[in-house]
C-alpha positions in Angstrom: 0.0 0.0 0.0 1.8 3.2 -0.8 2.3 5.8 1.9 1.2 9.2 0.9 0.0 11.6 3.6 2.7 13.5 5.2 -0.1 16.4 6.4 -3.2 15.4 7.6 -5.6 18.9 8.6 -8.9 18.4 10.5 -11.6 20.8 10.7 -13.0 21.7 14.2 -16.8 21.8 15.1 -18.1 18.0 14.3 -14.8 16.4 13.3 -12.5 16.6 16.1 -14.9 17.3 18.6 -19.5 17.5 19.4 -19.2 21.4 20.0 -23.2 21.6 18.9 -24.6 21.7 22.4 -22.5 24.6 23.2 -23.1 26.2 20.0 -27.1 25.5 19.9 -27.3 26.9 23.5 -25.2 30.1 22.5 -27.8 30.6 19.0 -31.2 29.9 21.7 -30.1 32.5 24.0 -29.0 35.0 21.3 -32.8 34.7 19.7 -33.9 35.4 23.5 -31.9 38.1 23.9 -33.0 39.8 19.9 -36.7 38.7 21.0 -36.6 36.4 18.0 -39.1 33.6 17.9 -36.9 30.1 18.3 -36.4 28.2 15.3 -37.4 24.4 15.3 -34.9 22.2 16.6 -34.2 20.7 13.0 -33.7 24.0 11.4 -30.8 25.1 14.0 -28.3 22.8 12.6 -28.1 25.8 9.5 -25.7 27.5 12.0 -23.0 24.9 12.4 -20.1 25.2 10.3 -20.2 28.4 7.6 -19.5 31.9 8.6 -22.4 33.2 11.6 -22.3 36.5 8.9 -23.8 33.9 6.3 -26.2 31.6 8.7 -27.9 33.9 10.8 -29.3 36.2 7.9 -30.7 32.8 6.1 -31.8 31.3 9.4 -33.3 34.4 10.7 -34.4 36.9 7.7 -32.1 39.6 9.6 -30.4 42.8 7.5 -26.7 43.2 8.1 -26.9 45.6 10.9 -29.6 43.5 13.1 -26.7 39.8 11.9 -24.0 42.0 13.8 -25.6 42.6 16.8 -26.7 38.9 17.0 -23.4 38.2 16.3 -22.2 39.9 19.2 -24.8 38.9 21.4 -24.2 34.9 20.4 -20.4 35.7 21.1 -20.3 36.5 24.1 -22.6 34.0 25.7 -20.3 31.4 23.7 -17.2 32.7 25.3 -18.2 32.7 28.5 -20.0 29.2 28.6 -21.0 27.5 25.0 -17.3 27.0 24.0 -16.8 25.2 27.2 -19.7 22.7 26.4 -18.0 20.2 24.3 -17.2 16.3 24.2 -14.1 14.9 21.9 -15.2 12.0 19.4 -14.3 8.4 21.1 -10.8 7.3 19.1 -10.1 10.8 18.3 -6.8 11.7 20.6 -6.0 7.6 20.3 -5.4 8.8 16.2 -3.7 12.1 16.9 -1.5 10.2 19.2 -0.9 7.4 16.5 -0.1 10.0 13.8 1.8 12.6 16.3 4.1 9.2 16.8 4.7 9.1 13.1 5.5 12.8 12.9 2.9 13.6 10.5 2.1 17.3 10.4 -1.0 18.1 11.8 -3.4 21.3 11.3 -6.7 22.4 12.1 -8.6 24.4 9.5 -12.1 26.0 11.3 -14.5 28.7 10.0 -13.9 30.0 13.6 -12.3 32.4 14.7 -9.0 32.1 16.0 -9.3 33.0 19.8 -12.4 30.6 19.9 -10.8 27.9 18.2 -7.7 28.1 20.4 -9.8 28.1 23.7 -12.0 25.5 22.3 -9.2 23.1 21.3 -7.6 24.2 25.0 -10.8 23.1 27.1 -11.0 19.7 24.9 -6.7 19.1 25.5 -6.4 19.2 21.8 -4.2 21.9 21.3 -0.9 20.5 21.9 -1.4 18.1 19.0 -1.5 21.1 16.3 1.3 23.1 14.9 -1.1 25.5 13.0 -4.5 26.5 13.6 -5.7 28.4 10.3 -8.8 29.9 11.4 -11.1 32.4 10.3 -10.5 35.9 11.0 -13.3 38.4 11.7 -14.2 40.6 8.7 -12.2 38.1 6.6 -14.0 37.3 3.4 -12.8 33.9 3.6 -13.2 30.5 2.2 -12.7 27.1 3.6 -10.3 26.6 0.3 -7.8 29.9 1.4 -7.7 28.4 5.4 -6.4 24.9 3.8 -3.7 26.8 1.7 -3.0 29.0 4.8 -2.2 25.6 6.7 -0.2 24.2 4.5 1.9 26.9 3.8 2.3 27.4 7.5 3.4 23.3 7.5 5.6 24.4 4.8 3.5 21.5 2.6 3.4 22.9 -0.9 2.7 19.6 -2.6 -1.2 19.1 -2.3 -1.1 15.6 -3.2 0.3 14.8 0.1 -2.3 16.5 2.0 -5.9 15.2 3.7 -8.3 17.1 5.1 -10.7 15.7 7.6 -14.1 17.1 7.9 -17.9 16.7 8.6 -19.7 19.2 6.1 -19.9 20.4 2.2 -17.8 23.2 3.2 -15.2 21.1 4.1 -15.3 18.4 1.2 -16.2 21.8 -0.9 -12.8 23.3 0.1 -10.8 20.3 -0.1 -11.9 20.1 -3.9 -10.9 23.8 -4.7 -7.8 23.6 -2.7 -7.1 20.4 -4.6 -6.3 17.9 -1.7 -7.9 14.7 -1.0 -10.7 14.8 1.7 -11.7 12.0 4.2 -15.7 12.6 5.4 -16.4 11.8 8.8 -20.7 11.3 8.4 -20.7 10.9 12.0 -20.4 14.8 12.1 -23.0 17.6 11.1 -23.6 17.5 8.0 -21.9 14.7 5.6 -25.0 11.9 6.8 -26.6 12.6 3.6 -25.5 10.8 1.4 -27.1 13.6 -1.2 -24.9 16.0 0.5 -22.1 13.4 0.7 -22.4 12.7 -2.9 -21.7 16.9 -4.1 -18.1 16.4 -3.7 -15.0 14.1 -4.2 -13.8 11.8 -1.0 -12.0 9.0 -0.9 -13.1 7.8 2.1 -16.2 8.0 4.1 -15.6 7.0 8.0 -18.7 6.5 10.3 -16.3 6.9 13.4 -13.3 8.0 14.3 -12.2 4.4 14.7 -13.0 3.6 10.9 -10.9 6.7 10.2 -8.0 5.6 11.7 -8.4 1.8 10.4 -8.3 3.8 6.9 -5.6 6.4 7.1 -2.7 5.0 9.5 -1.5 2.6 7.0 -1.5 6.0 4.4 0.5 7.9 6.2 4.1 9.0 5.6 6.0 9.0 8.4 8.1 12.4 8.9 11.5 13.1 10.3 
């Protein structure tokens, strides 16, 4: 079998970790505190993944002004408490471990921003695995495509055959496409379940756990010096 991942990059939210109960409890309060009327429970799932700029005014009707003070709002309840609301998928540090052993440079790209991403890797004890965390940056007109690049040049990777990324939604298998590396879905996520939605973009493998994730890359990886 021939060994050819020497980066691997995981998104955040649904692939490394179940952040969604800190998140859903952040977006409840911030419609309490707009005096929104609260979405069903099967529409809140919108929120998890793009840009909160881009959600909240498809979830919520909202002009640009109104999206920025929700924003706000959701922000700070999230710092304080939803960010510290999460649970680490069973078999996830086991396979950081496995490919931290093998030196294989490891990334996180995240549509978050940065301060939240790092305290939200922190809280979970992910953080130490990581030697770049290419987040999103507020303001940034960014895409899921420019944050893989950003991670790789920070890896100083510049072949893009040699890199996976790891995620859990179209946006991820979406910017693995444009940024031309492979991408391994993890359905047990937010939003790859579909296989509709699964289907939009190329993978070339689809992992219902973390476990099957591992069973599937370890023996692709190219150990580093």
């Amino acid at each position: 079998m021939e060994h050819r991942y020497r980066t691997v990059l995981f998104d955040l939210d649904g692939t490394l970790a179940d952040t969604s109960p800190g998140i859903l409890r952040s977006v409840r309060h911030a419609e309490k505190e707009m005096g929104f009327a609260p979405l069903p429970e099967e529409e809140l799932d919108q929120v998890i993944g793009p840009p909160l700029a881009q959600s909240f005014p498809q979830m919520y009707g909202i002009d640009p002004e109104t999206t920025q003070r929700m924003i706000q709002v959701y922000r700070a309840f999230y710092w304080e408490e939803g960010v510290l609301d999460i649970r680490v998928f069973d078999g996830m540090r086991e396979l950081l471990d496995a490919l931290q052993e093998r030196k294989v440079h490891l990334g996180v790209a995240t549509m978050k921003l940065r301060p939240y991403a790092e305290k939200t890797l922190s809280h979970a004890g992910l953080l130490e695995y990581f030697s770049t965390i290419s987040s999103f940056a507020d303001g940034e007109e960014s895409t899921k495509a420019r944050l893989i690049r950003r991670a790789m040049a920070d890896l100083g990777e510049s072949d893009p055959s040699r890199v996976l990324m790891v995620g859990d939604s179209v946006f991820d298998s979406q910017g693995a496409a444009e940024a031309g590396v492979d991408f391994a879905a993890v359905t047990c996520g937010f939003g790859l379940s579909d296989p509709k939605a699964l289907a939009r973009y190329p993978y070339v493998v689809a992992a219902g756990d973390i476990h099957q994730l591992a069973d599937w890359l370890l023996p692709r990886v190219e150990a580093g010096e």
